[in-house]
Structures are given as structure tokens and as C-alpha cells.
C-alpha positions in Angstrom: 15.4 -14.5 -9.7 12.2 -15.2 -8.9 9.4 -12.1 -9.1 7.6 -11.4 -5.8 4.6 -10.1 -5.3 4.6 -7.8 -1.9 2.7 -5.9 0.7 4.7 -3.2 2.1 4.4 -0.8 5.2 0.7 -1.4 4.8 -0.5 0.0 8.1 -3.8 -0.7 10.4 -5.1 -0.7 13.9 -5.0 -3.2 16.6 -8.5 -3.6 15.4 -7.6 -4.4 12.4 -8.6 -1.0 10.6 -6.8 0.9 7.7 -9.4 3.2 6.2 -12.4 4.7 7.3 -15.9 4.4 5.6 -16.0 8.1 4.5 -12.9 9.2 2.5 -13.7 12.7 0.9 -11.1 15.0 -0.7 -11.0 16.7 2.5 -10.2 13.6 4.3 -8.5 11.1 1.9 -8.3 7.7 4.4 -11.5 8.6 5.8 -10.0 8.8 9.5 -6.8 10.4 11.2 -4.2 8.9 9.2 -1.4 10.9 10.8 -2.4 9.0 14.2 -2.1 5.6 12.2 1.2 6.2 10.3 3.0 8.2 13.1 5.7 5.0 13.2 6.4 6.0 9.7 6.5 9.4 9.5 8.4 10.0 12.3 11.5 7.9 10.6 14.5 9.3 9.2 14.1 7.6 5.9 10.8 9.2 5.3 10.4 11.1 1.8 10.8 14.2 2.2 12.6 14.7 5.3 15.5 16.6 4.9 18.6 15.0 5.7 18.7 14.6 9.1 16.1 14.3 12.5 13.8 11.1 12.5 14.4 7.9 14.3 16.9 5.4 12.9 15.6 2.1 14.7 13.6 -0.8 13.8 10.5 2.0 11.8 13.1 3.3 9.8 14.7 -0.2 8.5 11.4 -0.5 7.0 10.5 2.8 6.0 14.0 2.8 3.7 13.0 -0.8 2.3 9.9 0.6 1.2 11.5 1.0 -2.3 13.7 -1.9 -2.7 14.1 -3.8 -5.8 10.1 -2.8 -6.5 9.7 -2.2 -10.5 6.3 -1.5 -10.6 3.0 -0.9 -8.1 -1.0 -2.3 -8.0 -3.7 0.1 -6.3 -7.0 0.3 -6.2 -9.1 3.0 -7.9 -9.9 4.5 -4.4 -6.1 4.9 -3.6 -6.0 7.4 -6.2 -8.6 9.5 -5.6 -12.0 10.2 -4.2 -13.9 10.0 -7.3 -16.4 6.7 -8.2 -18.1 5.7 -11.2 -17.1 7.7 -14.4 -14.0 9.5 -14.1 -15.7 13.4 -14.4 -12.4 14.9 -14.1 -9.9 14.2 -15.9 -7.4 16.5 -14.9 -7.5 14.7 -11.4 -3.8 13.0 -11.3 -3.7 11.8 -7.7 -3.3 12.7 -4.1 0.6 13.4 -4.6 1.0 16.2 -7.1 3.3 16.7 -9.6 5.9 13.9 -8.0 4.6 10.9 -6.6 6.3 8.9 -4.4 6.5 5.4 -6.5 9.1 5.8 -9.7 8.1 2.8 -11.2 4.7 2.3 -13.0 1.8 2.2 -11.4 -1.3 -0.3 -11.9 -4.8 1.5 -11.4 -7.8 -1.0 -10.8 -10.8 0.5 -12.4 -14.2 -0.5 -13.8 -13.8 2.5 -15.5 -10.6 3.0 -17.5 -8.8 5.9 -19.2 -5.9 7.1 -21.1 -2.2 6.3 -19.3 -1.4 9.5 -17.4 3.0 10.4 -16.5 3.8 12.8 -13.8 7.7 12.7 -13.2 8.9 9.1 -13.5 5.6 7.7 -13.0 3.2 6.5 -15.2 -0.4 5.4 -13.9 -2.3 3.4 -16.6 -5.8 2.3 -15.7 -6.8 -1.0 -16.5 -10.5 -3.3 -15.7 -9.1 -6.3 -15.1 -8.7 -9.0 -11.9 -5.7 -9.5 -10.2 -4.1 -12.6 -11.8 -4.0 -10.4 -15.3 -3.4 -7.1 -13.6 -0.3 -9.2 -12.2 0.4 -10.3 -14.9 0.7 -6.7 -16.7 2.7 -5.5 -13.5 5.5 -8.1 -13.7 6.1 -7.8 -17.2 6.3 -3.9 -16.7 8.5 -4.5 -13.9 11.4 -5.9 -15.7 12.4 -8.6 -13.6 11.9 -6.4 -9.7 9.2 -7.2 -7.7 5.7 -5.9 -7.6 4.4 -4.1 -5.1 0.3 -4.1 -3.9 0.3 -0.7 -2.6 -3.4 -0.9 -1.1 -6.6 -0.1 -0.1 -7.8 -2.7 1.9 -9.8 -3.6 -0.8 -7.1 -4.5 -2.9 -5.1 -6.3 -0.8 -8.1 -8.5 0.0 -8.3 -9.1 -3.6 -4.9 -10.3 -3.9 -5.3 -12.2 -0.4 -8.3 -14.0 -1.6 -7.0 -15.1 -4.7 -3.8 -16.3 -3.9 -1.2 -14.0 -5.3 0.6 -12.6 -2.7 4.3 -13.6 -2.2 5.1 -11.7 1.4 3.4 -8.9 3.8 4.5 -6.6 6.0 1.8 -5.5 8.2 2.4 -2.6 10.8 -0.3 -2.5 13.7 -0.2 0.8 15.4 -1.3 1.0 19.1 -4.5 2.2 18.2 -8.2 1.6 18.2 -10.2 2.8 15.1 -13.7 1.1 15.7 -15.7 1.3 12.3 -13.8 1.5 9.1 -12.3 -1.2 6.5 -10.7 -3.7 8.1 -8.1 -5.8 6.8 -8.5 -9.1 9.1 -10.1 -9.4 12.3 -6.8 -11.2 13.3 -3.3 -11.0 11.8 -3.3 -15.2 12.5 -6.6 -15.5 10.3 -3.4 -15.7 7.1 -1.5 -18.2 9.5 -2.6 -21.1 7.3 -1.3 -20.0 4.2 2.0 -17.9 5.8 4.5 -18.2 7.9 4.5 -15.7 10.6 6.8 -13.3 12.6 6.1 -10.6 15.0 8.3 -8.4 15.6 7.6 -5.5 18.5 9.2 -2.0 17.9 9.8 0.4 20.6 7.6 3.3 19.1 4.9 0.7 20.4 3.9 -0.4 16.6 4.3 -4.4 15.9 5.5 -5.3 13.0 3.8 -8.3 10.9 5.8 -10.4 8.4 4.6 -13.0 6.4 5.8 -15.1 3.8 4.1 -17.9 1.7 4.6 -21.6 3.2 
């Protein structure tokens, strides 16, 4: 079976927004990322959500696929925390405390590497590398599942702009963000290289799929 490599749940604006410009440790997406991801937290299949409330329609279909058949994830450096340059601190382990959500290993891209770090059933290594041989280390790690791009914007970019990316799933939430980092000024800027389905959910997000032609 042939690895993929995916875009999942990645959310933005109508305008095309998914972070804002000034992500602190106060304010880790730089904007109101409660208003953005309401679709998905409001599902059933949520994390965390105890075993019953939530919506069960088209959100949570996606929401429980989140997970399926991944075997290992790629982030950028900003997705796991708010520190640049030199890492100062080591004991910062990530926004998600002592069990992240991803179970599988976890690619950090960094300029600025450091020792392989397990919390749980997740290990983070660090690596300064592009994307074809961070990829490359993913998919082997992965063990024949697919590999997930978990984000920023940034990094998705990365992966858009060089090729690499099997399929996307896009939500845009019925909102307006203005400034920020913006994935695409259009989701049909990726209709050359994709096929394309929209497909409209009733908590008023539209959901984006694409898959390489």
C-alpha cells in the first residue's frame, strides 16, 4: 500500500487565515482559535470529551478520521512552542502536557536541533532538514501508515511548494480574520495540481478536499 502524505483538519478563515502574526505563550495561534476551530470542538469525537454530547454529523466524520491509519506527524518548530532561535529552555515539551494528542512520532522542523524528547507514546525528535528528507525520516518511522503534516501554515506551504503532499482537507470556518498567515488567497489557487471537492456542512464550515491529479 502506497504511503500518503496528508493534511488533516487543517483549519483557516474565509480569508484564508490560520494563525495570527503574534503568537505568545499567552496566545499560542496568535488570534481566537476557539472562534476558528468551533466546527471541531464542538464534535463528539473530539479528544477529551467524555463519552457522550457533541454533534455526530458531517464535523465529526472528520474529527474521528483525524487519527486514521497516521504512523507518524511533521510540524513546524512554531507548532511546538513559542520560543525562536536557540532553544533556552529545555524543559519546554510542548503546548499539550504530559499527553499529546498524536501517538505516533512526531517530526519537529528546526534550524536549531536538540535531543529526542517522549512524553507518553510520543516522541518529538528535532531535526534541520527540508521536507523531501524530513519525509523521508517520517515514512520510514511510520512503518508503512501515512504521514501526517500537522501545520503551521508555514509548513504546509513548505510541503505545498515542493510537491509532497498526497491529499488535504481544508476546513474554512465562516469567519473573517484580516491580518495573519494565510494559507492561500483562494482554495482554487491548488486547483492545478489537485482535484477538488467542496463539501458544505451545516455548522456553516466548508469542507475542502483535495487529492493529487
Amino acid at each position: 500500500m502506497t504511503q500518503l502524505s496528508r493534511v488533516q483538519n487543517f483549519t483557516v478563515s474565509r480569508d484564508g487565515v490560520a494563525a495570527g502574526v503574534e503568537q505568545s505563550l499567552e496566545n499560542p495561534f496568535g488570534l481566537d482559535h476557539r472562534e476558528l476551530m468551533s466546527w471541531y470542538l464542538g464534535t463528539a469525537s473530539m479528544p477529551g470529551r467524555p463519552g457522550f454530547g457533541g454533534t455526530r454529523g458531517l464535523d465529526d466524520y472528520f474529527a474521528r478520521d483525524f487519527a486514521n491509519n497516521i504512523g507518524a506527524e511533521i510540524m513546524g518548530r512554531n507548532k511546538f512552542g513559542p520560543q525562536r532561535g536557540p532553544w533556552a529552555d529545555h524543559e519546554w515539551q510542548g503546548w499539550w502536557g504530559d499527553e499529546p494528542p498524536f501517538h505516533t512520532p512526531v517530526f519537529v522542523m528546526t534550524h536549531h536541533v536538540r535531543p529526542s524528547l517522549t512524553l507518553s507514546d510520543t516522541t518529538f525528535h528535532f531535526v534541520d532538514a527540508g521536507p523531501s528528507d524530513v519525509l523521508t525520516q517520517a515514512k520510514a518511522a511510520a512503518n508503512g501508515r501515512d504521514v501526517r503534516i500537522g501545520g503551521g501554515v508555514t509548513t504546509v506551504r513548505e510541503f505545498l511548494d515542493a510537491d509532497l503532499l498526497d491529499t488535504l482537507h481544508v476546513a474554512v470556518a465562516p469567519v473573517d480574520l484580516g491580518p495573519g498567515l494565510a494559507l492561500w488567497e483562494s482554495p482554487d489557487d491548488l486547483n492545478d495540481r489537485f482535484e477538488h471537492e467542496v463539501v458544505p456542512s451545516a455548522s456553516g464550515v466548508v469542507h475542502h478536499l483535495f487529492w493529487k491529479r
